[in-house]
TORKOL-4160 file (C-alpha; in steps of 0.2 Angstrom, whole numbers, padded with zeros to 4 digits, m for minus):
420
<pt num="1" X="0178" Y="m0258" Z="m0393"/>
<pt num="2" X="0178" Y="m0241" Z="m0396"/>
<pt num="3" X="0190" Y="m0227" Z="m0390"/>
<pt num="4" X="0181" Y="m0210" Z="m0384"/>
<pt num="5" X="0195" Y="m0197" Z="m0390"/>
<pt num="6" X="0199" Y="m0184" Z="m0377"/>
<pt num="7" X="0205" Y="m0165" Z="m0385"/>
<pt num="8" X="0214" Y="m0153" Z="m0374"/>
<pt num="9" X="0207" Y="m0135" Z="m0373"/>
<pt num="10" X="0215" Y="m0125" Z="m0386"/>
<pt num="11" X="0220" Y="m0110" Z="m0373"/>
<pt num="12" X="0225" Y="m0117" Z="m0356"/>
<pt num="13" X="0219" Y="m0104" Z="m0344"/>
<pt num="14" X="0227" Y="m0104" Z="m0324"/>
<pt num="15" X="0216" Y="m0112" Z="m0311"/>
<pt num="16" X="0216" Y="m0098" Z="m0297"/>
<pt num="17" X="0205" Y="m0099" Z="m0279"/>
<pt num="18" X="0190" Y="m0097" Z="m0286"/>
<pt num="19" X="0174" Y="m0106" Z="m0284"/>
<pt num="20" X="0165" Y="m0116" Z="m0298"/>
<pt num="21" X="0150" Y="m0105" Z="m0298"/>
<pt num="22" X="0162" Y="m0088" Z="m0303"/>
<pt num="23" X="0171" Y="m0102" Z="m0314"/>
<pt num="24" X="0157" Y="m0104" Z="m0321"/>
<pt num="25" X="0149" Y="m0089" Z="m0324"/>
<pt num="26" X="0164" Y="m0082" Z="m0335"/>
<pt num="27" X="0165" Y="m0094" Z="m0346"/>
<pt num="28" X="0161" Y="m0086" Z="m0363"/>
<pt num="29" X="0143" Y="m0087" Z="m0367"/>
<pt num="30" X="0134" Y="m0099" Z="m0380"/>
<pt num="31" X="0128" Y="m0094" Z="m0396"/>
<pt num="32" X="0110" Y="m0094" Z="m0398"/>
<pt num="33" X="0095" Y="m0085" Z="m0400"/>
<pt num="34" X="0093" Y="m0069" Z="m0391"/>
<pt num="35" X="0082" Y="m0069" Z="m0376"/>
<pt num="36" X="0072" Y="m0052" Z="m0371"/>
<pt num="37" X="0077" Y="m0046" Z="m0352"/>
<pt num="38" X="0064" Y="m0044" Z="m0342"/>
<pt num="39" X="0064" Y="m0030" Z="m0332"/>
<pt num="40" X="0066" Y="m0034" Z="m0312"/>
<pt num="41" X="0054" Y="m0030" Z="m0298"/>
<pt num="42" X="0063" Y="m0031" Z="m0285"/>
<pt num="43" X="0067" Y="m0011" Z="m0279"/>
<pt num="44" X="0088" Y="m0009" Z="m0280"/>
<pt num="45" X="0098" Y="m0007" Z="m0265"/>
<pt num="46" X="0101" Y="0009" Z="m0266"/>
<pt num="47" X="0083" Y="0014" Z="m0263"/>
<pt num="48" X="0081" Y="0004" Z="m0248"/>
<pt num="49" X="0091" Y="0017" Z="m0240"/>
<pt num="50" X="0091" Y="0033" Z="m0235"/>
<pt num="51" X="0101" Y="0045" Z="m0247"/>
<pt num="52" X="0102" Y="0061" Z="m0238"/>
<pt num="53" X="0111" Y="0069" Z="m0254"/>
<pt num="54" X="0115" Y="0063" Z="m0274"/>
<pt num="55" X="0131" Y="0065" Z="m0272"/>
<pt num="56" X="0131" Y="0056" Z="m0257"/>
<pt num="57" X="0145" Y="0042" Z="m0259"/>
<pt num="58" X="0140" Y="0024" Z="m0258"/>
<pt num="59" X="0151" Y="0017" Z="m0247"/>
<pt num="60" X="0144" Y="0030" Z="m0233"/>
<pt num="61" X="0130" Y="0022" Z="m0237"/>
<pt num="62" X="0137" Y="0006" Z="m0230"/>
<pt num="63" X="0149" Y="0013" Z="m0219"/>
<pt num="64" X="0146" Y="0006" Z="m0202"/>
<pt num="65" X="0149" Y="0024" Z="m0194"/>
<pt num="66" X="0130" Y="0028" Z="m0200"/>
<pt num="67" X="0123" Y="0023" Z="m0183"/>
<pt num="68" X="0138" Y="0031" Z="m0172"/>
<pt num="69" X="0134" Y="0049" Z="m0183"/>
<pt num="70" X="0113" Y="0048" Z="m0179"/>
<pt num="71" X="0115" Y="0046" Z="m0161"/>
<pt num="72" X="0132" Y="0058" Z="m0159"/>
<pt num="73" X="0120" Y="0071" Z="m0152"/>
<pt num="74" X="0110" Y="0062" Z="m0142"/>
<pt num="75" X="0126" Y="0058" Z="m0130"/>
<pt num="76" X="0133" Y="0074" Z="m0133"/>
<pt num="77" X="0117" Y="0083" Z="m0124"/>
<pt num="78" X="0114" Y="0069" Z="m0109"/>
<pt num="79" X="0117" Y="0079" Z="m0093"/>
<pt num="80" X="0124" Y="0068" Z="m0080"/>
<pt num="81" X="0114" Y="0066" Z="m0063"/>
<pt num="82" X="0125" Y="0080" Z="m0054"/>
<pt num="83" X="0124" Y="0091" Z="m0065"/>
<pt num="84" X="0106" Y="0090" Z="m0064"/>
<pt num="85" X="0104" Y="0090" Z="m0047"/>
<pt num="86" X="0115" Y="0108" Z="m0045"/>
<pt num="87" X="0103" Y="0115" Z="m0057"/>
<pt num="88" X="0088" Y="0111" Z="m0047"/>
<pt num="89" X="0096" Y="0116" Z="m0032"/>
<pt num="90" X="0100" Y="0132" Z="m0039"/>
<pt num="91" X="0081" Y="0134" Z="m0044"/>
<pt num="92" X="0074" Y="0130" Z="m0028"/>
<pt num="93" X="0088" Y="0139" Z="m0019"/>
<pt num="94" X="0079" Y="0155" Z="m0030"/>
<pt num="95" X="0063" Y="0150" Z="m0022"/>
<pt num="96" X="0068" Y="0149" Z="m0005"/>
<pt num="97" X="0076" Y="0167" Z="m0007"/>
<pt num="98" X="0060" Y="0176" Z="m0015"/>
<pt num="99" X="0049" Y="0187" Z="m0004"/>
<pt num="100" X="0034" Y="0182" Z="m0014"/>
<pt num="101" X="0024" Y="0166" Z="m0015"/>
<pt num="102" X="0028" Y="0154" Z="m0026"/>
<pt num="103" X="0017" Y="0148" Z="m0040"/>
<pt num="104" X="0009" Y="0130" Z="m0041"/>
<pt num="105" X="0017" Y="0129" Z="m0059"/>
<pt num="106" X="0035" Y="0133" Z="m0051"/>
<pt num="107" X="0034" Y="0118" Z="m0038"/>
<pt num="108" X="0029" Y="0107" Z="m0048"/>
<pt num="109" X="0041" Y="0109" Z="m0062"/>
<pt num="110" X="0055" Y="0108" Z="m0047"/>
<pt num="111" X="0048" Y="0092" Z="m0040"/>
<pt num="112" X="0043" Y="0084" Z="m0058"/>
<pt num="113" X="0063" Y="0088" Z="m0060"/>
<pt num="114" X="0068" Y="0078" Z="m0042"/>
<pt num="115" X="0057" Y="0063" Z="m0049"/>
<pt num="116" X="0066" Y="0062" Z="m0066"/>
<pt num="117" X="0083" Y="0063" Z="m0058"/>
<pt num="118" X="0076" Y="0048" Z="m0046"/>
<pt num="119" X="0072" Y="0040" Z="m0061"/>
<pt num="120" X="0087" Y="0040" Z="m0069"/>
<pt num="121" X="0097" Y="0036" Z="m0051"/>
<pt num="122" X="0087" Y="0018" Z="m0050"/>
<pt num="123" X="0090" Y="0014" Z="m0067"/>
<pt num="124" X="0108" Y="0017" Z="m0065"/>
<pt num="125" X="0108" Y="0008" Z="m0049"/>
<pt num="126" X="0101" Y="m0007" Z="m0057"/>
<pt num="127" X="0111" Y="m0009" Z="m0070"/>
<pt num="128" X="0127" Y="m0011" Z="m0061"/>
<pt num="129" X="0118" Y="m0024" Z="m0050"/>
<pt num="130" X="0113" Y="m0033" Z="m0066"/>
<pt num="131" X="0130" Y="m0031" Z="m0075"/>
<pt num="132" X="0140" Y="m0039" Z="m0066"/>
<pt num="133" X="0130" Y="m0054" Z="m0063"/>
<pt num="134" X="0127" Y="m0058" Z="m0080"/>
<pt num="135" X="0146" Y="m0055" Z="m0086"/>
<pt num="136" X="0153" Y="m0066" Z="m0075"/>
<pt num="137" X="0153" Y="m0085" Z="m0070"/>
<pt num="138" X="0154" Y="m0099" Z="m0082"/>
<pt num="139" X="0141" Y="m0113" Z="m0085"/>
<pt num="140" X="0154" Y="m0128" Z="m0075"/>
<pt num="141" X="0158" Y="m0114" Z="m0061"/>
<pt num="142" X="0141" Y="m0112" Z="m0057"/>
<pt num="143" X="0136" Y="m0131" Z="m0053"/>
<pt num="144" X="0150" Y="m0128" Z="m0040"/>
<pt num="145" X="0144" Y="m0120" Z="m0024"/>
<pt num="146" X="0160" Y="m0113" Z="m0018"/>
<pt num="147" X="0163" Y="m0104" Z="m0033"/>
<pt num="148" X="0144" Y="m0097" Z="m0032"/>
<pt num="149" X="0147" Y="m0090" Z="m0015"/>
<pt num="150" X="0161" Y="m0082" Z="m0023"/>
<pt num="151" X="0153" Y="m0072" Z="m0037"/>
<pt num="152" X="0139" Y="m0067" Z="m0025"/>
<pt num="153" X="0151" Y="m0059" Z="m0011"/>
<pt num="154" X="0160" Y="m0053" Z="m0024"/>
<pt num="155" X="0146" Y="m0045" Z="m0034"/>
<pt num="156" X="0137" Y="m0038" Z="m0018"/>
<pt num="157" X="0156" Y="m0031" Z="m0014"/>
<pt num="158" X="0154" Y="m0020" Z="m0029"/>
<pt num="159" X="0135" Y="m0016" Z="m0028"/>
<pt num="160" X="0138" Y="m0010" Z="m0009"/>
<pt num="161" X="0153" Y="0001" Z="m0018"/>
<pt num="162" X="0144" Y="0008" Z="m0030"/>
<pt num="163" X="0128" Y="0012" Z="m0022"/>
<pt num="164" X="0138" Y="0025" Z="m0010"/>
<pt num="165" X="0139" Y="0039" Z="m0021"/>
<pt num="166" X="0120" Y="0036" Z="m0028"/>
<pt num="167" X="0115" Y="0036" Z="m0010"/>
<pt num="168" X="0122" Y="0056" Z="m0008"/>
<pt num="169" X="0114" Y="0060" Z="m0025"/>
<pt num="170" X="0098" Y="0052" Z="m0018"/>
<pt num="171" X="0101" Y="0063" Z="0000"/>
<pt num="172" X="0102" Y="0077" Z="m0011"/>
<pt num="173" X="0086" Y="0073" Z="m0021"/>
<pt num="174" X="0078" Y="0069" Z="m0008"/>
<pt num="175" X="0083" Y="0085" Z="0003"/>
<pt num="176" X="0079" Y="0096" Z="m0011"/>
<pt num="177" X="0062" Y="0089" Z="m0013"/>
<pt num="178" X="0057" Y="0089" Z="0008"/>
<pt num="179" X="0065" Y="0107" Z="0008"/>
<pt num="180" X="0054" Y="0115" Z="m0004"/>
<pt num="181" X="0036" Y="0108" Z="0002"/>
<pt num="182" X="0044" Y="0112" Z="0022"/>
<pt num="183" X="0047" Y="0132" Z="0015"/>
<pt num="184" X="0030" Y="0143" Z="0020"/>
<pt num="185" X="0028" Y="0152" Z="0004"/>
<pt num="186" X="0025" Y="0134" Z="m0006"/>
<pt num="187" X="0006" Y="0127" Z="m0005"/>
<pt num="188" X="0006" Y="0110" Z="m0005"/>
<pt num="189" X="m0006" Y="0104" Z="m0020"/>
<pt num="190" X="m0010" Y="0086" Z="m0025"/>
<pt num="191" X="0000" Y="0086" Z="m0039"/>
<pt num="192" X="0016" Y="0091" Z="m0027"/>
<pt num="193" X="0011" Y="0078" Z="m0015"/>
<pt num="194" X="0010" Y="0065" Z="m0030"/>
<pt num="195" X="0026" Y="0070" Z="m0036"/>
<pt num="196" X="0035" Y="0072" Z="m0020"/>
<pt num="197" X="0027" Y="0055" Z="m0014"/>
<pt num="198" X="0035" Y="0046" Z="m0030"/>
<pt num="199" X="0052" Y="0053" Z="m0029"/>
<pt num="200" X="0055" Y="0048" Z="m0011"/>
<pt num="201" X="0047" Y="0029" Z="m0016"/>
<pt num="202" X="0059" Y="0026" Z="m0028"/>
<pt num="203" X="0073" Y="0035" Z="m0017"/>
<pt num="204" X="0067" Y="0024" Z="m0002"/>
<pt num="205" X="0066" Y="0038" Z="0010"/>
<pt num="206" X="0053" Y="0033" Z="0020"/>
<pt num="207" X="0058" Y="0044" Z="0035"/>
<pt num="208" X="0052" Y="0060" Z="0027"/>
<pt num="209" X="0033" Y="0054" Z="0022"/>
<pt num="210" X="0023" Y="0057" Z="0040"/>
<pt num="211" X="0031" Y="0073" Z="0043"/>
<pt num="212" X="0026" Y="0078" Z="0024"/>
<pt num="213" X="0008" Y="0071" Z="0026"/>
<pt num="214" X="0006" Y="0081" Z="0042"/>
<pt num="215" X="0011" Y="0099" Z="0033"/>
<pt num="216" X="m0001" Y="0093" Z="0017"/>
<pt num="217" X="m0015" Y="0093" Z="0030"/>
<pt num="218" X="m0009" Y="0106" Z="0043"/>
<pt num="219" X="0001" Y="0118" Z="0034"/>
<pt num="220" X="m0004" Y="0135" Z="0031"/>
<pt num="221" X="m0010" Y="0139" Z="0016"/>
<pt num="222" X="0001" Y="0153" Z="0006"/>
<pt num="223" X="m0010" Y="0168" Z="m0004"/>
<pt num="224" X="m0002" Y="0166" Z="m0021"/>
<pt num="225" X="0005" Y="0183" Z="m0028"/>
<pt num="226" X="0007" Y="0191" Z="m0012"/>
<pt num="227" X="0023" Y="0199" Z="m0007"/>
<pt num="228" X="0025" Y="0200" Z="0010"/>
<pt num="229" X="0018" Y="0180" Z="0010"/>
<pt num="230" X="0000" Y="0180" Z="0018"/>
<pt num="231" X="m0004" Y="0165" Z="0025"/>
<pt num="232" X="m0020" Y="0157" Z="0031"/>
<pt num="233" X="m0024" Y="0143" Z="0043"/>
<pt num="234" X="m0029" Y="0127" Z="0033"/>
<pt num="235" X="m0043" Y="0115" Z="0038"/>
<pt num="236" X="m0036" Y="0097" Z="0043"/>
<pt num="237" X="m0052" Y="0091" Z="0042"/>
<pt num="238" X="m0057" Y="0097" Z="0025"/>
<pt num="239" X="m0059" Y="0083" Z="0010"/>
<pt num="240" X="m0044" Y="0092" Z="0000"/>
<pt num="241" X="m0032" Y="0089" Z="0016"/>
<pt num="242" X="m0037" Y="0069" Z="0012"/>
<pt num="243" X="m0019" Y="0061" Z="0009"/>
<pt num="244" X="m0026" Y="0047" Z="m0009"/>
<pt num="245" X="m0025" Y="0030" Z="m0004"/>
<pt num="246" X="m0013" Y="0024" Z="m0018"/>
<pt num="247" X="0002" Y="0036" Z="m0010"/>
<pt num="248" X="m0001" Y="0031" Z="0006"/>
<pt num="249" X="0001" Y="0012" Z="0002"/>
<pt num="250" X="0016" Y="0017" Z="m0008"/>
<pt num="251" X="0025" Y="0024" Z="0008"/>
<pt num="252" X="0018" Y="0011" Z="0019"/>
<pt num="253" X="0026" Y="m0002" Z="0006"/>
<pt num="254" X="0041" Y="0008" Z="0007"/>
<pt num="255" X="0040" Y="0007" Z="0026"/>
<pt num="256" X="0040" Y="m0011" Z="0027"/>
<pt num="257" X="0053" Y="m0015" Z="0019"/>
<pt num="258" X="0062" Y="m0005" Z="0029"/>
<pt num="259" X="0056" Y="m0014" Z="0045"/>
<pt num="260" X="0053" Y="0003" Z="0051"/>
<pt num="261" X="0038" Y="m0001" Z="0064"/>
<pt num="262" X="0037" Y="0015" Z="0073"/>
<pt num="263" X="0035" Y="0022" Z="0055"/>
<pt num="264" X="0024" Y="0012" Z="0049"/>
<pt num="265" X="0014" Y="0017" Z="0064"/>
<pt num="266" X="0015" Y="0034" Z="0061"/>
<pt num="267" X="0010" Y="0035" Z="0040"/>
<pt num="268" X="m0005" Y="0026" Z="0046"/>
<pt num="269" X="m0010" Y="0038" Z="0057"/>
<pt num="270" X="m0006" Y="0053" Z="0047"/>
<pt num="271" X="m0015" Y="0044" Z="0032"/>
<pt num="272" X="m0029" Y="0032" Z="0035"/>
<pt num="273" X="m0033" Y="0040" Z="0053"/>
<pt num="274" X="m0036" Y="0057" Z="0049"/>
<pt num="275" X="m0051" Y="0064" Z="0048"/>
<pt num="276" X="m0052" Y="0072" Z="0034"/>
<pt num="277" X="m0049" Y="0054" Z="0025"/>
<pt num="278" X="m0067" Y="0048" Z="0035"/>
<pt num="279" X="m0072" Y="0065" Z="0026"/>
<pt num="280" X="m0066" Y="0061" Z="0008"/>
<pt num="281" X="m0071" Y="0044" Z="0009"/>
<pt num="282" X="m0091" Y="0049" Z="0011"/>
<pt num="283" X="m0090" Y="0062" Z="m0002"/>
<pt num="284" X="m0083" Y="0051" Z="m0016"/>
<pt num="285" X="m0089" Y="0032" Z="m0013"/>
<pt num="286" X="m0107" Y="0036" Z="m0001"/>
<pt num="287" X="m0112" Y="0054" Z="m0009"/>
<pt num="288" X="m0121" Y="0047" Z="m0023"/>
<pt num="289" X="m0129" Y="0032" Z="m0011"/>
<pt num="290" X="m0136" Y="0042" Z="m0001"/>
<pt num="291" X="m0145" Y="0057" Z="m0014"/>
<pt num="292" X="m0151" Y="0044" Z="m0022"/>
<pt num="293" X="m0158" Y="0036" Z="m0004"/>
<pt num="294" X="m0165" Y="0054" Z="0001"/>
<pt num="295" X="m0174" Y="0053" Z="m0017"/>
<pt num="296" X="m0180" Y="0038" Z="m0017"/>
<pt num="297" X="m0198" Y="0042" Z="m0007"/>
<pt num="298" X="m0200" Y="0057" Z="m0021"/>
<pt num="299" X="m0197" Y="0043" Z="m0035"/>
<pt num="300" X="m0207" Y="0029" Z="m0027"/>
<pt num="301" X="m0222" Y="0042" Z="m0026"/>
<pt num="302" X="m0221" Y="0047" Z="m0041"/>
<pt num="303" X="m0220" Y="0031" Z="m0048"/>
<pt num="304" X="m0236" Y="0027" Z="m0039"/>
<pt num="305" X="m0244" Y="0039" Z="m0045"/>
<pt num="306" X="m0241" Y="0036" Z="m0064"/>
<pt num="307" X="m0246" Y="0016" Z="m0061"/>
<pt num="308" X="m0262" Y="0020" Z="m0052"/>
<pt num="309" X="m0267" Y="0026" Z="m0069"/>
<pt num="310" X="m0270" Y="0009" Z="m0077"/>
<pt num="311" X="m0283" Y="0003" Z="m0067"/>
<pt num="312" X="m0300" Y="0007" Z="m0063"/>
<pt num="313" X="m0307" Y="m0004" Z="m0050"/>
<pt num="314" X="m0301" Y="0005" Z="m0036"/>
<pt num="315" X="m0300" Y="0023" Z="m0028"/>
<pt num="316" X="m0285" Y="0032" Z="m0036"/>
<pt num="317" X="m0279" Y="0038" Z="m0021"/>
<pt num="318" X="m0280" Y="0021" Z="m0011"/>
<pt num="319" X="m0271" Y="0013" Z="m0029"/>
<pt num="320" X="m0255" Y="0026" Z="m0026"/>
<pt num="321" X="m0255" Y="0024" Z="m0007"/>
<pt num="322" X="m0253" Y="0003" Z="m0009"/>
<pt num="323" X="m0241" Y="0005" Z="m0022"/>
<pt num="324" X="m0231" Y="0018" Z="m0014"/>
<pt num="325" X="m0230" Y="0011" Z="0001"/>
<pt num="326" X="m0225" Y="m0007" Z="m0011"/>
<pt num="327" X="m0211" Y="0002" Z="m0020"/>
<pt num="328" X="m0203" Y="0010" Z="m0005"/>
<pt num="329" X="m0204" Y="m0009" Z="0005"/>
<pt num="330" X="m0196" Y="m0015" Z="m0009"/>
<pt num="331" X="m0183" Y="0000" Z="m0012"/>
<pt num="332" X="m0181" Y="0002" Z="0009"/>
<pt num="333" X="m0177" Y="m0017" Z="0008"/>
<pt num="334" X="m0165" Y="m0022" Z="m0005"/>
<pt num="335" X="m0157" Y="m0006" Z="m0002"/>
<pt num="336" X="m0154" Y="m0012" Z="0017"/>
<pt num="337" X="m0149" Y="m0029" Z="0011"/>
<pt num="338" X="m0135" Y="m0021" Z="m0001"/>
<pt num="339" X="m0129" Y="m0010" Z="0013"/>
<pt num="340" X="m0127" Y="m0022" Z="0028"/>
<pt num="341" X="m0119" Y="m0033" Z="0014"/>
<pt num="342" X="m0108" Y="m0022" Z="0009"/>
<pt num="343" X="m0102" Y="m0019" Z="0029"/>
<pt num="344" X="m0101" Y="m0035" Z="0036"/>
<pt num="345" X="m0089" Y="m0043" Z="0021"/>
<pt num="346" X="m0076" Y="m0052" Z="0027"/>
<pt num="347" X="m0066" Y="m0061" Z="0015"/>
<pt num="348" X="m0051" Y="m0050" Z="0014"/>
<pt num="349" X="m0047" Y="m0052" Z="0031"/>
<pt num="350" X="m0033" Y="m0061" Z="0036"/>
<pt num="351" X="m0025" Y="m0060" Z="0052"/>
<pt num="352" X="m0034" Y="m0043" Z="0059"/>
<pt num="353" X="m0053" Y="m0045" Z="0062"/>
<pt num="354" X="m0063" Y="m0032" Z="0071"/>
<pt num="355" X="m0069" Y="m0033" Z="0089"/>
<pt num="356" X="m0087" Y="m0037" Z="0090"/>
<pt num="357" X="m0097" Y="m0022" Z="0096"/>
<pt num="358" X="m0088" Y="m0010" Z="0084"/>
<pt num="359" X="m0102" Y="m0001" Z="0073"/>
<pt num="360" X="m0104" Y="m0005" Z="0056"/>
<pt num="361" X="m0102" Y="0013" Z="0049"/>
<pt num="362" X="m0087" Y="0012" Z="0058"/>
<pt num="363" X="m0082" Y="m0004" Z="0051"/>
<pt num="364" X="m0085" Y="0003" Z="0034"/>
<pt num="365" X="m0076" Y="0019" Z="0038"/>
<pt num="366" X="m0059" Y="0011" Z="0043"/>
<pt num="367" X="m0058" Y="m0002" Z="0030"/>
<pt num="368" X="m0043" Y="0002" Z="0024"/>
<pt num="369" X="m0034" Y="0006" Z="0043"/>
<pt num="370" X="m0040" Y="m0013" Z="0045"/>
<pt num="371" X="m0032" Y="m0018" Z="0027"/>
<pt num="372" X="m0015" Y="m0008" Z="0032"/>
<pt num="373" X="m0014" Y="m0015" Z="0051"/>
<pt num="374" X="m0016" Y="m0035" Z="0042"/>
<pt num="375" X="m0004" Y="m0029" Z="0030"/>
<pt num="376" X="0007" Y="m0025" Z="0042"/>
<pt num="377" X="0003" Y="m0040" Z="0055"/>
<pt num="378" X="0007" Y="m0051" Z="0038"/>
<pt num="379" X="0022" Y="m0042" Z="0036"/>
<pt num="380" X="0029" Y="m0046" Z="0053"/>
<pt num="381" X="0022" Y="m0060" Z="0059"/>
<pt num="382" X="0025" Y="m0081" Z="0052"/>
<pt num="383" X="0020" Y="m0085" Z="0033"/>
<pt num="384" X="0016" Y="m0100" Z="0037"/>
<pt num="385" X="m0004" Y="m0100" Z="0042"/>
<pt num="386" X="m0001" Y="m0114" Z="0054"/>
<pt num="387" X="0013" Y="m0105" Z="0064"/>
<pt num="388" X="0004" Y="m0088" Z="0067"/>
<pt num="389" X="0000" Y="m0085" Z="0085"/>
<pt num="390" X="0018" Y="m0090" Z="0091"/>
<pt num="391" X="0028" Y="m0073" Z="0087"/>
<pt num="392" X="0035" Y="m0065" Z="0101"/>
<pt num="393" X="0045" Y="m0051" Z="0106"/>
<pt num="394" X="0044" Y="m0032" Z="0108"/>
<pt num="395" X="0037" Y="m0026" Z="0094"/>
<pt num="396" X="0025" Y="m0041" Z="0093"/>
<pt num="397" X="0016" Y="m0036" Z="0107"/>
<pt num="398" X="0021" Y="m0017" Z="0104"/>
<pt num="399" X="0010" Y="m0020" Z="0089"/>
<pt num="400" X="m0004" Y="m0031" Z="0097"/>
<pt num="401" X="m0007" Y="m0017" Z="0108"/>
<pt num="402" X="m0010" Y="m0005" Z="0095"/>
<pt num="403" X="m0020" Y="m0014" Z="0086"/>
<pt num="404" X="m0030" Y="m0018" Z="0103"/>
<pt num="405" X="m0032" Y="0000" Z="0104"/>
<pt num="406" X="m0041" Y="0004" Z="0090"/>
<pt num="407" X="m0055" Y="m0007" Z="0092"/>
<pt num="408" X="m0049" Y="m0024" Z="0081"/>
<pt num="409" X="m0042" Y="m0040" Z="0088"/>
<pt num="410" X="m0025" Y="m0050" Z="0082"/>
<pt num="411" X="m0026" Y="m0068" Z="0076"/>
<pt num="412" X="m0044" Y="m0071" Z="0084"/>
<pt num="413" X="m0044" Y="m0089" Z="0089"/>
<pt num="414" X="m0058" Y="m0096" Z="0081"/>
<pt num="415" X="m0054" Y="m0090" Z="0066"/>
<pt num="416" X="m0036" Y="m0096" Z="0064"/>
<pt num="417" X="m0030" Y="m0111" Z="0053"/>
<pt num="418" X="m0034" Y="m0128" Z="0061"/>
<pt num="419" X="m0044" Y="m0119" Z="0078"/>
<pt num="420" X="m0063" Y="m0122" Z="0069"/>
């Protein structure tokens, strides 16, 4: 049997905490042919950065300071809610003291301002309601109920604490804002109202929005550039003094919430009820229907005309009086059929119908005072289908009255769930 010889390395080098692979790699390299390097594609490190300077180092490179230094001047610039609101106070309170009107520019800046500052007082009101909640608790406390009733008193504890001062910034925003449209030498445009609208929505101030809908329609009307202020008398019934449907369902969504009845009540009348909304309403969806139904005997004539051309069997005149009097039957009657379709649709009714009897221009005109009053009838009465019909109290029949009133009916009974 053979003996395999073991020899001992001539230099006996110390075996530190290093791994194999550095072991390894600095071991002295074999003799051999030499290889040509290939050069390497991949792009160095270095130019995946950004190098501002050559000589900048390359550990400031790597230093983790490099995002802290790119957003040092964004935090050093942030102006804090207060300070914000002094300086738009101290802008409108320029306003208020001028002898001349104010331009449109002006007020809106002002109000575009109040919403921002609403902006940024929700955000920060949500964030310490969601902080707390997510820090806190623990994946075994929270299967025990005790322990969740807990966290939840003690997080609404410290949301009710902290939303007192963002409830006087928000008294001041919302002051500011209601101050400036009230002054007489402000006119109230659309973009004012849309600004004023938002910043109050997110501010939930719902008290404000009837009296601010009254002066957008029935506030006198500033001459811009005049010093002493002229004012003229505005026209409540003018398609401008139209309050836009989206705004006014934002405050009434602001006015539910806040189980505010009465004024809920009262933005519908100021809104939905006015005039000049009947007004705007006309001009913007029926204008073009009805040119183009005060047209259509021109059109059907004159189409008559061209077609009695291709025949010659029959007087020309007798050939464009049957095919006039065809095209218009046919116009008169689709046309009919499109409109009493379009008045008697019903599918989006849900608790409030209207009372038989009621016209159907009428019908078409109040649409949306019909949508609002079932919005609110949803609102306060029973979800469940099969329960509506036993609410009671006050302002139950305060608002089945009301809704009497203006010509519709609450829960009819043969259209109720299970009453077929």
């Amino acid at each position: 049997m053979k003996r395999v010889v073991l020899t001992a390395n001539r230099v006996s080098r110390p075996q530190g905490s290093i791994c194999r692979l550095c072991q390894f790699s600095t071991s002295a390299p074999r003799h051999g042919l030499p290889i040509a390097r290939i050069p390497s594609t991949r792009p160095a490190a270095s130019n995946l950065r950004l190098q501002p300077s050559k000589q900048t180092n390359r550990l400031e490179l790597c230093s983790p300071l490099l995002p802290t230094r790119r957003y040092a001047s964004a935090t050093t610039t942030k102006i804090s809610p207060e300070a914000a609101i002094k300086e738009i106070a101290r802008d409108a309170s320029a306003v208020h003291q001028s002898n001349a009107a104010a331009s449109n520019e002006v007020v809106v800046d002002l109000l575009q301002r109040c919403q921002r500052v609403a902006e940024s007082l929700v955000s920060q009101e949500r964030d310490q309601s969601e902080g707390p909640s997510k820090g806190e608790g623990s994946a075994i406390s929270s299967l025990l109920d005790l322990e969740e009733k807990q966290t939840a008193a003690k997080n609404k504890g410290k949301a009710q604490s902290s939303q007192h001062p963002d409830a006087r910034l928000a008294d001041s925003v919302a002051g500011i804002a209601i101050e400036l449209l009230k002054d007489e030498k402000v006119f109230i445009s659309p973009e004012a109202l849309q600004s004023c609208t938002e910043t109050l929505t997110m501010l939930r101030r719902a008290e404000h929005f009837p009296e601010i809908f009254h002066l957008y329609a029935y506030k006198p009307v500033p001459e811009e550039g005049s010093s002493p202020v002229k004012l003229l008398k505005a026209n409540p019934k003018s398609i401008n003094s139209a309050v836009p449907a989206e705004l006014a369902n934002k405050a009434l969504g602001v006015a539910i919430a806040q189980k505010n009845l009465s004024l809920v009540l009262a933005i519908i009348d100021n809104t939905f009820c006015a005039p000049a909304f009947h007004r705007a309403k006309i001009f913007k969806k029926a204008g073009v229907p009805l040119v183009g139904i005060a047209a259509a005997p021109a059109a059907c004539y004159a189409l008559a005309s061209w077609a009695a051309t291709f025949q010659n069997t029959t007087d020309p005149n007798v050939a464009t009086g049957i095919a006039f009097a065809a095209t218009l039957a046919y116009v008169g009657g689709t046309s009919s059929m499109g409109i009493l379709a379009i008045t008697t649709a019903n599918d989006q009714m849900e608790r409030v119908v209207w009372i038989p009897g009621i016209p159907l221009r009428q019908r078409w005109l109040r649409e949306e005072e019909r949508a609002a009053m079932d919005r609110v009838a949803c609102a306060w009465g029973f979800k469940d289908p099969y329960m509506r019909g036993e609410e009671v109290g006050e302002e139950w029949a305060s608002l089945r009255e009301f809704i009497g009133m203006r010509g519709m009916i609450l829960d009819k009974t043969e259209l109720m769930a299970g009453m077929e």
